[in-house]
C-alpha positions, 0 to 999 in steps of 0.5 A: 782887232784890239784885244782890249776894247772887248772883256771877251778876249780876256777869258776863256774856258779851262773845264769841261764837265757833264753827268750822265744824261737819262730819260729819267736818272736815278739821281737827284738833280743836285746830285747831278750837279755836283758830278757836273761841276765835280768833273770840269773843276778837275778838268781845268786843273783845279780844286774846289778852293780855287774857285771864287765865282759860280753862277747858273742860268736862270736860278732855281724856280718852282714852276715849270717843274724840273726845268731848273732845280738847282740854284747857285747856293745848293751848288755852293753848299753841296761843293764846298765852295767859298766863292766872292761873286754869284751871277744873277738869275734871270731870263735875259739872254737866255741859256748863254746869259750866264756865261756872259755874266761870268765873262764880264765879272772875270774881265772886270776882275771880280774874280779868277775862275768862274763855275757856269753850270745848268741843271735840268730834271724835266724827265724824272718829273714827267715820268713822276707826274705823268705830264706831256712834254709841252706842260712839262716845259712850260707850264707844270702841269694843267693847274699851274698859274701861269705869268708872264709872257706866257699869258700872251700863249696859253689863252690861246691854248698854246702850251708848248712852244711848238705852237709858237716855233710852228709858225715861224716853220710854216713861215719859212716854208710859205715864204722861202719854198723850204719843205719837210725833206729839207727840215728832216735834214737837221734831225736825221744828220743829229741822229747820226752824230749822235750814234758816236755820242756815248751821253746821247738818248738815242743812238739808232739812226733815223731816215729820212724816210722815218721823220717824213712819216712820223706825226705831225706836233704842230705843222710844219714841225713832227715829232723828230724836230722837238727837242728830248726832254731829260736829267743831266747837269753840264758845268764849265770853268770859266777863267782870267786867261793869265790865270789859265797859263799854268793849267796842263794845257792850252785853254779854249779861246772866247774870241767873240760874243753876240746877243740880243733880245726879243720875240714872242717869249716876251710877250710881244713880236715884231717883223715876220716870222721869216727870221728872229731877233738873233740876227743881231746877235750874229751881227754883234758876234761878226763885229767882234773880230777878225775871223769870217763866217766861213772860217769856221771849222764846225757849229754847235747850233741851238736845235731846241725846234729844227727851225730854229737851227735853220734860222740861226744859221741865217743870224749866223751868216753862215749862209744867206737869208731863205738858203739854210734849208737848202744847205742842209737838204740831204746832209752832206754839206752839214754831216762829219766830213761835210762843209760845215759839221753841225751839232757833232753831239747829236744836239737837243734832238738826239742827245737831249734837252740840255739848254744849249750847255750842251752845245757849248761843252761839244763846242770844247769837246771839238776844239780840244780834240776829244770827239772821238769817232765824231771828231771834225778834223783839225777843229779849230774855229767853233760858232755856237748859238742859243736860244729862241727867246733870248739870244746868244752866240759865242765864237770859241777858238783852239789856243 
């Protein structure tokens, strides 16, 4: 496939960089920030001086409180930097907009290296104000104004996405015969993952037995398939693959992109609740290259709610329409050795609510070898995806 017809192939990721991870932290979120973005500038090789982009995803916003403090200029002015292009802030394709954003202005050449990072401080705000995890997350508090697509949700008092992701889960099970000890899969194979994830909020294993008995949040979804709200910051470098050759060590290949948008976060739904816009984004991602589903080694799948992992592993073709839940019962198919290692983190739902940049930096963490005891074996093919209101996915490859 021609390298050149796609801006994709000609960037990859050269940094990595996360700081502590807390329920709640004693720092400040742009504290956060800055030994986020601190960490994957000297991971990639470079100085601050270097870079000359930096953009964030999506912005810094004053309602939902904590779910994004910190804004491109306070990372600009609290590093130092000197930088020619900000990204944007907007919803777009949610958590991976900025990173596409980041790969179209390096691959039109607007800059060399770019900073990508996302900053969230849900659960100092929580303990602070004593919110719930749905007020937290979307709405701010019970007098919080609310805008949007949100209008559509909250009349009908569904304040928290689970009411919303609920119903595709219900869905699901209605339509395709899945039950709970097959959703359980996801959360019980996180947890075990995450008990070699030293960032990870919770590390004491969780039985299949313990989810089925935990309470329901919105049926079909309990407890342990809501995601963990948290403080922490992860960044990366983003750079011209010309400019990474003289970097220390290979870079992390970007070998395909997908996206797409829609569904309920915008106000409005089409189709059924069996599957999600992020199906075109798989198709998009697959258009992009050579490789095949199967060729991938490990994924990195958006676990914000359990079902949407089932249902992007569908977008995914990473097995068929209705199977995914039968592809995970039990864990063997999906744990360290299996035949496709999934969330080797512990994801969203043990290692904390990091918007898919989480994902991400496990993705790099994996192809460059440093997973440690949760290291999949010779890694060299990574799909990652993210989001459940707009949708993104990235094929990420060991040089």
């Amino acid at each position: 496939m021609s390298v050149d017809r796609f801006p994709e192939k000609h960037v990859c990721i050269t940094g990595i960089g996360q700081s502590e991870v807390a329920r709640p932290s004693s720092k400040t979120p742009i504290a956060l920030t800055v030994d986020a973005c601190l960490a994957a500038i000297a991971d990639a090789g470079l100085t601050p001086a270097d870079i000359d982009g930096i953009t964030t995803w999506p912005g810094p916003i004053q309602e939902p409180k904590g779910f994004s403090p910190v804004g491109s200029t306070e990372a600009v002015l609290a590093l130092g930097l000197d930088p020619v292009w900000t990204g944007a802030s907007t919803d777009g394709h949610a958590h991976m907009s900025a990173m596409f954003s980041a790969i179209q202005a390096i691959a039109s050449g607007l800059c060399r290296h770019v900073l990508v990072f996302r900053t969230v401080g849900q659960a100092s705000v929580m303990a602070a104000s004593k919110l719930t995890a749905g007020q937290a997350n979307l709405i701010g508090g019970k007098n919080a104004r609310v805008s949007g697509g949100l209008t559509w949700n909250v009349a009908h008092n569904a304040i928290s996405a689970a009411h919303i992701f609920g119903l595709y889960g219900q869905a699901y099970f209605d339509v395709f015969g899945a039950n709970s000890r097959q959703l359980g899969a996801i959360a019980v194979n996180g947890r075990a993952m995450a008990a070699h994830n030293p960032k990870a909020i919770f590390h004491k294993p969780l039985t299949i037995d313990e989810y089925l008995e935990s309470r329901l949040i919105c049926s079909p979804l309990r407890l342990f398939d809501c995601d963990v709200p948290v403080d922490g910051s992860t960044a990366f470098l983003f750079s011209a693959r010309d400019a990474s050759r003289d970097l220390g060590r290979p870079p992390i290949n970007i070998e395909a992109m997908g996206m797409s948008l829609g569904g309920i976060g915008l106000g409005f739904h089409k189709g059924d609740f069996t599957h999600m816009p992020s199906d075109r984004a798989g198709e998009m991602l697959w258009s992009r290259t050579d490789l095949k589903p199967a060729d991938s080694d490990t994924a990195q799948i958006y676990d914000g709610f359990s079902i949407l992992t089932l249902m992007w592993m569908e977008s995914l073709q990473l097995c068929g329409r209705g199977e995914a839940a039968a592809f995970v019962e039990g864990g063997s198919r999906i744990g360290l050795d299996g035949q496709l290692p999934l969330n080797t983190g512990g994801g969203q739902l043990s290692a904390g609510r990091l918007h898919g940049y989480g994902h991400t930096h496990e993705a790099c963490m994996q192809l460059w070898g440093r997973g440690g005891a949760r290291q999949v074996a010779d890694a060299q093919v990574c799909v990652v995806a993210n989001g459940g209101f707009g949708y993104g996915a990235l094929l990420l490859t060991r040089d």
